[in-house]
C-alpha positions in Angstrom: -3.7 3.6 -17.7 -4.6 -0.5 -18.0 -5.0 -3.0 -15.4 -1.6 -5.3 -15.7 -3.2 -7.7 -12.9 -6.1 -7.7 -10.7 -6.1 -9.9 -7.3 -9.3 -10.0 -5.4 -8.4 -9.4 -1.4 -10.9 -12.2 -0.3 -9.2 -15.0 -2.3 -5.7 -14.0 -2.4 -4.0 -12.8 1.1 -1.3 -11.0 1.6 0.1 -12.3 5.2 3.2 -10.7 6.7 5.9 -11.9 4.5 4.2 -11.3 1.6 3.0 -8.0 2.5 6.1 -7.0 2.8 8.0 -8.4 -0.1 5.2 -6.3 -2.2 5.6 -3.6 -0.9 9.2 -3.3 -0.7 9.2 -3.1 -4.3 7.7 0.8 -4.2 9.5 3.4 -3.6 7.1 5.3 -2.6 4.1 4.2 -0.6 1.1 5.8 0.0 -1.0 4.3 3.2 -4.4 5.9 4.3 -6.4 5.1 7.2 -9.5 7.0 7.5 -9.4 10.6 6.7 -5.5 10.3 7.8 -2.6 9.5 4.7 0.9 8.8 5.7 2.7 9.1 2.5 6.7 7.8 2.3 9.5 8.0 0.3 11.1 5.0 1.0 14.2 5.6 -0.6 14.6 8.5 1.7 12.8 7.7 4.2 13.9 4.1 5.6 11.4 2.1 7.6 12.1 -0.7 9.7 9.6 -3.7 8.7 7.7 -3.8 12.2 6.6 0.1 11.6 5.8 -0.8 8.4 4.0 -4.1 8.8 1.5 -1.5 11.4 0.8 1.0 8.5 0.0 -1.4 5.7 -1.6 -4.9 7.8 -5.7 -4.5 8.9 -6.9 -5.9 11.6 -7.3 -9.3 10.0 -3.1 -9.4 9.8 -3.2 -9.1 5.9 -2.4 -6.4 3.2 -5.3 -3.6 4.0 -7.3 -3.4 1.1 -7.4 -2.0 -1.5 -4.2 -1.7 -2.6 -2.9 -0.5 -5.7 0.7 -0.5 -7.4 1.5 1.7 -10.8 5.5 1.2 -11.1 7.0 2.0 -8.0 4.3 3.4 -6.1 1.8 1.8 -4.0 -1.3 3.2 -2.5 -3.1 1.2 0.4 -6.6 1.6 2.3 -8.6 3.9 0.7 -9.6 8.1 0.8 -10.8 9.6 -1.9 -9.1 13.0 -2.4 -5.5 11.4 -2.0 -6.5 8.5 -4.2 -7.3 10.6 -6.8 -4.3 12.9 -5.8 -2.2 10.1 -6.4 -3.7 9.0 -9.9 -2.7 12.3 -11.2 0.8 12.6 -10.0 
């Protein structure tokens, strides 16, 4: 797999809006917060944009990083077995 586009996370933020509009795109979304993954179809599973903006905005009120999109799926935050996980599906 290649890198289409890389966006470093301390020069580029992802504010409400535009946390949104990216990841609105996926149809599947993976979000991890510690040891914890929630993973959504959201094609299946509708969410409503305020229980989304709590799952994928940091403390800061940005896009938690890192965040990663291959086609239509997005993985956000970061733990290592489910990262990988999600590499290989």
């Amino acid at each position: 797999m290649s890198v289409a586009e890389t966006v470093d996370a301390k020069k580029v933020r992802f504010a409400e809006a535009e946390a949104l509009k990216l990841v609105r795109q996926a149809d599947e979304i993976w979000v991890a917060k510690g040891k914890n993954v929630r993973r959504l179809n959201l094609k299946k599973e509708p969410v409503d944009d305020d229980e989304l903006l709590k799952l994928i905005l940091g403390p800061s009120g940005n896009l938690r990083a890192p965040a990663m999109r291959c086609g239509r799926r997005m993985f956000i935050g970061f733990e290592p077995a489910e990262f990988a996980k999600f590499m290989r599906e």
